[in-house]
C-alpha positions in Angstrom: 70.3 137.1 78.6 73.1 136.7 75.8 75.3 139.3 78.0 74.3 137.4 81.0 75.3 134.4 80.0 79.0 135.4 79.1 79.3 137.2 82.3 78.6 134.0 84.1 81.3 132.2 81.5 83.8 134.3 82.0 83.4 134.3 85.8 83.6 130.5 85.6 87.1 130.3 83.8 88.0 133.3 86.3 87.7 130.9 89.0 89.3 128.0 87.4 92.3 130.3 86.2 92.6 131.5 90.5 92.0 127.8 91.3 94.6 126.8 89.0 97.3 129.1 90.3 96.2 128.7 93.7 97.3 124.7 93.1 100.5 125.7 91.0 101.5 128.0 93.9 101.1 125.2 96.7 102.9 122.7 94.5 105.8 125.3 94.3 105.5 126.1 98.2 105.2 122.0 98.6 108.2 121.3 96.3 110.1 124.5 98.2 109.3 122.9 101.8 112.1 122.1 104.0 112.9 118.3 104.2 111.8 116.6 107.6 113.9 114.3 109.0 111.9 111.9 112.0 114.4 110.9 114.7 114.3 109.4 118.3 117.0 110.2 120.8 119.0 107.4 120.6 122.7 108.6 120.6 123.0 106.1 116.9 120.1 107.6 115.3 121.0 110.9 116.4 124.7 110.8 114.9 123.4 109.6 111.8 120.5 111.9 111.1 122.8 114.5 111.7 125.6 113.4 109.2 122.9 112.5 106.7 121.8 116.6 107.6 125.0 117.8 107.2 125.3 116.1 103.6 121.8 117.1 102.2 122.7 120.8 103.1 126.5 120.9 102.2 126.9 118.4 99.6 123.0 118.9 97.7 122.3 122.5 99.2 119.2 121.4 100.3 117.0 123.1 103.2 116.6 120.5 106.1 114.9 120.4 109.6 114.6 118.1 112.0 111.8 116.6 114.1 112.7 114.7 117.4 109.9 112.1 118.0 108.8 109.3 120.4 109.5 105.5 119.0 105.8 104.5 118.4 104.9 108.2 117.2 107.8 108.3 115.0 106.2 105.5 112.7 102.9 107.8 112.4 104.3 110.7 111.4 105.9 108.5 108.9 103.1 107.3 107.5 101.0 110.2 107.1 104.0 112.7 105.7 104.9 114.8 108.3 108.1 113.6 108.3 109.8 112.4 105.0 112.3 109.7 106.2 113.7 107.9 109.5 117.0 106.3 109.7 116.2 104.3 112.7 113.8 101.2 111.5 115.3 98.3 113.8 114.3 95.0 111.7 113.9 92.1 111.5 111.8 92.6 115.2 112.5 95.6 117.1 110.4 97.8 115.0 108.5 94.7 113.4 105.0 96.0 115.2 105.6 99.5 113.7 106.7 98.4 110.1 103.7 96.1 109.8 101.3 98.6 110.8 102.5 100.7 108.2 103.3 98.9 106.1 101.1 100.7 102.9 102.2 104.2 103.8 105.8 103.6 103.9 108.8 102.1 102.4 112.1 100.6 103.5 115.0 102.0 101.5 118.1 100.7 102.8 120.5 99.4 105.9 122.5 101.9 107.1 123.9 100.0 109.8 124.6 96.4 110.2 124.7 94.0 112.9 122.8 95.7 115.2 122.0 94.1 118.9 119.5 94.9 121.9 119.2 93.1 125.4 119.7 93.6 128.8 123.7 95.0 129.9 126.0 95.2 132.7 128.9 95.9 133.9 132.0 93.4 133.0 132.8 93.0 136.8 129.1 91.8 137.0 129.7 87.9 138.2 126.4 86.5 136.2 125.7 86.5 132.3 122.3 85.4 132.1 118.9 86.7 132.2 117.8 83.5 134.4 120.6 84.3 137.0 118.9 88.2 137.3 115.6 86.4 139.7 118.3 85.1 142.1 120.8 88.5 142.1 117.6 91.0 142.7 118.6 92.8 145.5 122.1 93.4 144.3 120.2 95.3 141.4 118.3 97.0 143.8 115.4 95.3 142.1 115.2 97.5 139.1 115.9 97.3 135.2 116.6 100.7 133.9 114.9 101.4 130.8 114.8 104.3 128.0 111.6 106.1 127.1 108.4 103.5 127.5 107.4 103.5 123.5 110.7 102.1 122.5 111.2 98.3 120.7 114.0 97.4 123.7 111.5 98.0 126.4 108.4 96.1 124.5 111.3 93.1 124.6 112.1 93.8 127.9 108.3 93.6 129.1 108.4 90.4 127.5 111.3 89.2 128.6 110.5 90.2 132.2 107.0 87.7 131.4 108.6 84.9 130.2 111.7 84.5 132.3 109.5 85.0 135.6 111.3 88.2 136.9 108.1 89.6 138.1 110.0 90.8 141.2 112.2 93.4 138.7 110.5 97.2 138.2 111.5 98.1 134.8 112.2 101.7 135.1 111.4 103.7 132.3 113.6 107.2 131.9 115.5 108.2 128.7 118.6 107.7 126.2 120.9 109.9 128.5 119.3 109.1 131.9 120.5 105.6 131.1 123.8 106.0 130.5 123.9 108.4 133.6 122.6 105.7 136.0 125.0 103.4 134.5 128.0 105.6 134.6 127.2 106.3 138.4 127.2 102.9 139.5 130.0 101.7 137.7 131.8 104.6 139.6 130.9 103.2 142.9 131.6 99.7 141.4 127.7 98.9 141.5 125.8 96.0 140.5 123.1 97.4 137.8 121.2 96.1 135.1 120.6 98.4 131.5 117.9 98.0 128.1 121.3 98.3 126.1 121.6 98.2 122.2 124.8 98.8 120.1 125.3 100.9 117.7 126.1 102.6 120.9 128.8 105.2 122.4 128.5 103.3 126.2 130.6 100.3 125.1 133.3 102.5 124.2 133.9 104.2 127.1 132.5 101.6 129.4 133.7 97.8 129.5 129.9 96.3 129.5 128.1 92.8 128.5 125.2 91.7 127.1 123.5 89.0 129.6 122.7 85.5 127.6 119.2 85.5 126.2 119.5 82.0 125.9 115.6 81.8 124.7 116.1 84.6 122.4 113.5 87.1 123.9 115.4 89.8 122.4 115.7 88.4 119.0 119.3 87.6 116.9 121.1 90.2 115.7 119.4 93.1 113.2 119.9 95.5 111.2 118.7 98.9 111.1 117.2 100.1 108.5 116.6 103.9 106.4 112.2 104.5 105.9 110.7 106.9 104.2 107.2 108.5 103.1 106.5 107.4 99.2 105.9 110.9 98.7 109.9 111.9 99.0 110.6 109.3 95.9 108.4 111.6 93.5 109.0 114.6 95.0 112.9 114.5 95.6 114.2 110.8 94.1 117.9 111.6 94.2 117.6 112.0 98.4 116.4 107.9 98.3 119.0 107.1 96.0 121.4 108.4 98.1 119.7 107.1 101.4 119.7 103.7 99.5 123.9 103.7 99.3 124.4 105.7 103.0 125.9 103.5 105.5 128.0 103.4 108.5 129.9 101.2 110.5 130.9 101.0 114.5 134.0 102.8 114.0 132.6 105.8 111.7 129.4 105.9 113.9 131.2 105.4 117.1 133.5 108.1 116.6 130.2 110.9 116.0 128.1 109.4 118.8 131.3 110.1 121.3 131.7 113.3 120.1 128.3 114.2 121.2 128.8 112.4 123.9 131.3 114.5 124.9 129.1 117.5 124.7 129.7 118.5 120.9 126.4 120.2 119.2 125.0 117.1 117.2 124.4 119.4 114.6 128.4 120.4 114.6 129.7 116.7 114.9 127.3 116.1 111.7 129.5 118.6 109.9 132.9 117.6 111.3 132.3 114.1 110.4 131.4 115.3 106.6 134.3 117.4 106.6 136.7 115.0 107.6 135.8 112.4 105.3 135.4 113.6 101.9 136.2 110.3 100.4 133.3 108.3 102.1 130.4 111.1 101.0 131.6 111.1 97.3 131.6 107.2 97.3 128.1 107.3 99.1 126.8 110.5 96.2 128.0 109.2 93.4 127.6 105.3 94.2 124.6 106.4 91.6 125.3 109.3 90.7 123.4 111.5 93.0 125.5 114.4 92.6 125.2 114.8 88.8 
């Protein structure tokens, strides 16, 4: 009985010694993981995530991957880890649904870009600059809005905006980032009336010469700010990647210039880079703002 009972002790502290290694192993493969950054393909959040890439990897020789998601799902991942941070929270409305909902599972770390606008566009040569005057103008617009992918804040405005201003007789048409700016492009060719869910930070109203239409009841809102999120795990796990996503920000020139280069057909992953590269100055004021780098 005596040898019986150590044999059953030192089984027990067997097991706690494999359990124990087992957890120390997962917390090194967990603190070795790659860091996920969320994004949606919107050509400001795209140029951003990939400068912000560029600098974790170069500058902090950190292993990073990317996740492209939908706007609502974005927001989930968010929440429940599977992504550690999101540079694209539009606030104060926009992304007000998404933020609230998660609100316990995430945190807002910073702006990263300021003065930040959504509502419907046109071209300049467009002769009407309100919403109100769209009811009247329908057929010249063919009778369509054309959207960006359905989940996004701009179409939950539009919807709205669609409701309250009685343009039940518009389809909003629901495509993508780039499908937009093609539609647009092609009708401004043929000098085309047509009718876009715009927002700036974006590359269009450089190489187009565009207008937001009056929102005179403020549907869309005033304008925002967007805003860096992230998982509450990154801050224990990797504090010096808030602290520099608390100082990163960009204006509409430094933005502007990345988002054309991709526009133009450059690898976002390669404009990222050229961006860093070619402004040495801004990254070390945005690393050592608190001393990140140390």
């Amino acid at each position: 009985m005596k040898y019986l009972k150590t044999s059953i002790i030192t089984l027990s502290l067997l097991a706690l010694v494999i359990t124990g290694l087992g957890f120390y192993n997962n917390q090194v493969q967990a603190a070795d993981d790659p860091i996920q950054i969320g994004y949606v393909n919107w050509a400001g959040t795209v140029a951003e995530t990939n400068v912000v890439k560029a600098i974790l990897e170069n500058k902090l020789d950190l292993d990073v991957q990317t996740k492209m998601v939908g706007a609502g799902p974005v927001y989930a991942a968010l929440a429940e880890g599977d992504i550690d941070f999101f540079l694209g929270g539009w606030l104060p409305m926009t992304h007000k649904s998404y933020v609230d909902k998660y609100e316990n599972e995430i945190i807002k770390t910073g702006v990263n870009y300021l003065g930040a606008r959504i509502g419907l566009v046109v071209p300049d040569y467009v002769d009407i600059d309100s919403i109100k005057e769209l009811k009247e103008n329908k057929e010249k617009f063919d009778g369509e809005i054309i959207g960006i992918d359905p989940g996004a804040g701009v179409m939950k405005a539009t919807r709205e905006a669609l409701d309250h201003y009685g343009l039940d007789n518009f389809k909003l048409v629901s495509s993508s980032g780039p499908a937009m700016v093609g539609s647009l492009k092609k009708a401004i060719q043929n000098e085309e009336w047509v009718v876009v869910t715009g927002w700036k930070p974006h590359y269009k109203f450089a190489r187009f010469d565009l207008k937001f239409l009056n929102d005179p009841d403020k549907i869309y809102g005033e304008t925002e700010n967007v805003y860096t999120l992230h998982n509450p795990k990154l801050a224990q796990e990797n504090p010096k990647i808030v602290t520099f996503l608390h100082d990163f920000r960009m204006d509409s020139s430094q933005l502007g210039e990345v988002m054309g280069w991709i526009a133009e057909g450059m690898d976002p992953e390669k404009a990222g880079e050229k961006w860093v590269n070619e402004n040495p100055e801004i990254v070390n004021d945005w690393l050592t703002a608190s001393s990140v780098s140390e």
